[in-house]
C-alpha positions as CSV (number, residue, x, y, z in Angstrom):
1,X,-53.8,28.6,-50.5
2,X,-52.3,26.5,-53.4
3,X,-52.9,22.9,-53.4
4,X,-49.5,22.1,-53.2
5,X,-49.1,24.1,-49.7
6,X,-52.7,22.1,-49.0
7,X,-50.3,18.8,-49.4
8,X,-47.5,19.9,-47.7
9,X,-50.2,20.6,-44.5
10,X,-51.5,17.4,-45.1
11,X,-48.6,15.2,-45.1
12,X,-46.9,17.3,-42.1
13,X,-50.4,17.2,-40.5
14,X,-48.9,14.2,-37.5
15,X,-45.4,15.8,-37.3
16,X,-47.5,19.2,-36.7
17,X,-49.8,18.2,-34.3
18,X,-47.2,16.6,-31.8
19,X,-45.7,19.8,-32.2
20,X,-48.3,22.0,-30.4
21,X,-47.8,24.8,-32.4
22,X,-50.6,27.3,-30.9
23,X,-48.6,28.2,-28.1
24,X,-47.0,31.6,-28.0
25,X,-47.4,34.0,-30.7
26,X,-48.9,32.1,-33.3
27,X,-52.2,32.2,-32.9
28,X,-52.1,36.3,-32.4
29,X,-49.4,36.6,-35.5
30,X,-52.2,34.9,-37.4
31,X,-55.1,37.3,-36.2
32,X,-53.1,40.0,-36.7
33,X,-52.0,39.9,-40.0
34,X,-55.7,38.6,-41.1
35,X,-55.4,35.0,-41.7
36,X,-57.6,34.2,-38.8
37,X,-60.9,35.8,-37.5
38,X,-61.3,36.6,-33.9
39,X,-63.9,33.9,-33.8
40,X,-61.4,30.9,-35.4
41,X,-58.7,32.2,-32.4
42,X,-61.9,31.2,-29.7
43,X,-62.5,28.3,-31.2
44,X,-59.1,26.8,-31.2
45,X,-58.6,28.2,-28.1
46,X,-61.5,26.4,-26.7
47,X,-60.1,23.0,-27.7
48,X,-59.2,21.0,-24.8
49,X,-55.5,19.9,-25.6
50,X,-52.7,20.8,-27.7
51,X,-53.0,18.7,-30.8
52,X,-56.3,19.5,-30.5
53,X,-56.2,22.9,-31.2
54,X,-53.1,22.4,-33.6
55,X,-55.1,19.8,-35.5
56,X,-58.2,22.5,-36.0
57,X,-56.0,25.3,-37.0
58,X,-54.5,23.2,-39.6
59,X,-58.1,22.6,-40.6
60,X,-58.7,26.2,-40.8
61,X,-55.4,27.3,-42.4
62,X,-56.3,26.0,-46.2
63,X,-59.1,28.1,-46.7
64,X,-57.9,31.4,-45.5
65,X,-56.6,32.8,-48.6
66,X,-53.5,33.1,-50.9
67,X,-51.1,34.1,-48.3
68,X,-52.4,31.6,-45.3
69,X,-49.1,29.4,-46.0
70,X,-46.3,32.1,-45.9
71,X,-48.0,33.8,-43.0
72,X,-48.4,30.4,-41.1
73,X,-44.3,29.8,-42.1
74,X,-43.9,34.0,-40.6
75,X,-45.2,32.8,-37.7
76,X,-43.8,29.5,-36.5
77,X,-40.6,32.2,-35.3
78,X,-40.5,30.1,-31.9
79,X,-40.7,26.9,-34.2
80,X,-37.6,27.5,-36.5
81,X,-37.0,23.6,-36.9
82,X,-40.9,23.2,-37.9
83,X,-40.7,26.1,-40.5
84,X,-37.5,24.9,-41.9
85,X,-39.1,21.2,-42.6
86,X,-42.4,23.3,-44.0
87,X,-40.1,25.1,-46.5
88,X,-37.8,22.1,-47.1
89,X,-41.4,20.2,-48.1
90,X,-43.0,22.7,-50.2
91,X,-39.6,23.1,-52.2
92,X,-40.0,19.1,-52.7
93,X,-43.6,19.4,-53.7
94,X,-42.3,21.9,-56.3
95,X,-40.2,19.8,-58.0
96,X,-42.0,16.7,-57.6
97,X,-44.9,18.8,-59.7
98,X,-45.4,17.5,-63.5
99,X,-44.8,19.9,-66.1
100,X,-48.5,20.6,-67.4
101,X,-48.5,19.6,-71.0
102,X,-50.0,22.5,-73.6
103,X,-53.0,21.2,-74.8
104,X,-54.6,22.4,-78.1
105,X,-58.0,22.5,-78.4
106,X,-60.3,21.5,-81.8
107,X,-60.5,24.3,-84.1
108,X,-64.4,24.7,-83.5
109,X,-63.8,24.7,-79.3
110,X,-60.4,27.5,-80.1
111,X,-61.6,31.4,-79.3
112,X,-62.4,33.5,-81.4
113,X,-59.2,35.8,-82.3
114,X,-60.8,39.6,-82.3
115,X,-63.4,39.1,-78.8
């Protein structure tokens, strides 16, 4: 997951939580397409309250892979209002981004140009 989908999870992380977001299909969306393992579904599922188990997937979630984020935002389908303020947040993130500077390096620390 890139760091700036890490942020938005992070800064959403109370506005998530209250939303209980592991009831219904997410969860199984989740395990389906391969973000989760069967044994991340059983833990959360053996949390012993909503936000609880909300608060560990989003624990889980950043260090599932490239394609955790959009496959979290594919699955929130009975949560349109909580998908819409993900998108709306990473879209902000994007612009809010500094332009990475080029940086040139010493002559003696530059590559080679036949490797």
């Amino acid at each position: 997951m890139e760091a700036r989908d890490k942020q938005v999870l992070r800064s959403l992380r109370l506005e998530l939580g209250a939303e209980v977001l592991v009831e219904g299909l997410v969860l199984q969306y989740l395990y389906q397409e391969g973000i989760l393992t069967e044994n991340h579904v059983q833990e959360i599922n053996a949390q012993t309250t909503g936000l609880r188990k909300t608060m560990l997937l989003l624990d889980i979630l950043p260090s599932r892979g490239p394609k955790a984020f959009d496959t979290f935002l594919d699955s929130l389908q009975e949560f349109p209002w909580v998908r819409e303020k993900l998108k709306k947040a990473r879209k902000e993130a994007m612009t809010d981004l500094p332009a990475v500077a080029s940086v040139r390096l010493p002559r003696e620390l530059s590559l080679p140009a036949q490797l």
